[in-house]
N, C-alpha and C positions, 0 to 999 in steps of 0.2 A: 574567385572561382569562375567567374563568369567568361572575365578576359581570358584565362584559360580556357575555357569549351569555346568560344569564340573563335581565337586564334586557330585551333584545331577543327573546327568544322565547319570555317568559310571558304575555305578553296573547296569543297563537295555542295557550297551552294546550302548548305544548313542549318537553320537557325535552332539554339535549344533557350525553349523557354523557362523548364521547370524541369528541376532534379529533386529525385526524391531518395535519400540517404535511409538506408533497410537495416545494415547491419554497419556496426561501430566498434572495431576493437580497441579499447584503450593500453597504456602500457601499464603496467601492475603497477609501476611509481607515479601511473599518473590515479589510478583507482585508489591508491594510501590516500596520496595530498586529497582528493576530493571527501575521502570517507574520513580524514582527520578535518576538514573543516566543516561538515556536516555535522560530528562529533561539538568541535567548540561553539556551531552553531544553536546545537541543544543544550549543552551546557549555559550558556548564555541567557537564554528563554528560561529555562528553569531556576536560574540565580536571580531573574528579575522578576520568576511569577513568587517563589520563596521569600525576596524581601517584599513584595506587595502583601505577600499573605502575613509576614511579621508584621507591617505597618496598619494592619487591620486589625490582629490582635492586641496590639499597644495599646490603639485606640479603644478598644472593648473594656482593657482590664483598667484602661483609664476613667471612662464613661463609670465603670462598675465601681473603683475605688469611691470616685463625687457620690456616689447614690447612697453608697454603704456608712461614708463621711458622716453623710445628713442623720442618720438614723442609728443607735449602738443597740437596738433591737436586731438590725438586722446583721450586721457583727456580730452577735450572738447567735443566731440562727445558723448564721454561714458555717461555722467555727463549730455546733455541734452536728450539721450537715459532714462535714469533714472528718468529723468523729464516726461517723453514720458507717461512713463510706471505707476508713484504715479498718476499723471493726469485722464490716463484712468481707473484709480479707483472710478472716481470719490470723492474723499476725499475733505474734505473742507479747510484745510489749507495741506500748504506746505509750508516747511521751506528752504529757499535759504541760502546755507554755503558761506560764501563769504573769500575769503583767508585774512590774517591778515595785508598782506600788503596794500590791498587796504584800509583797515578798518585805518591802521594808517595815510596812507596820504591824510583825511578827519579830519581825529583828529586834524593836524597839520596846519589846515588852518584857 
């Protein structure tokens, strides 16, 4: 750009130092491609803040599994918190998981 104003305003003896650009028409094919890549630029940011947000919660319900491991009081608590909570749904059935061991030494009687 420059050699361009150059070229055109040294035979009048003119130097231009600074141009300053006001109004910008683009062409509608050029305003798509930029609004499509602004689009997969969001998209992008959102797929990387989505799996940072999964790898946190892994990590949580992994932490929570070790704790719950240690203790089957708190297994139990958990389990009728969960009850607590389908209940105040008001829902009309619920399904009680019963462990297989007890399920077998009922078979065997």
């Amino acid at each position: 750009m420059q050699t361009i104003l150059d070229h055109a305003t040294d035979p009048w003896g003119v130097k231009v130092e600074r141009v300053e650009v006001k109004d910008v028409r683009l062409p509608v094919q050029m305003q798509r491609a930029m609004a499509a890549e602004a689009e997969a630029t969001r998209d992008a940011r959102a797929k990387v803040i989505l799996a940072d947000g999964e790898m946190k919660a892994s990590r949580s319900l992994k932490e929570a599994a070790d704790i719950m491991s240690q203790s089957p009081c708190a297994m139990q608590i958990r389990y009728l918190q969960t009850l607590n909570s389908i209940a105040a749904e008001k829902n009309s059935t619920i399904i009680f998981p019963l462990p297989i061991d007890l399920l077998s030494g009922l078979m065997k009687k």
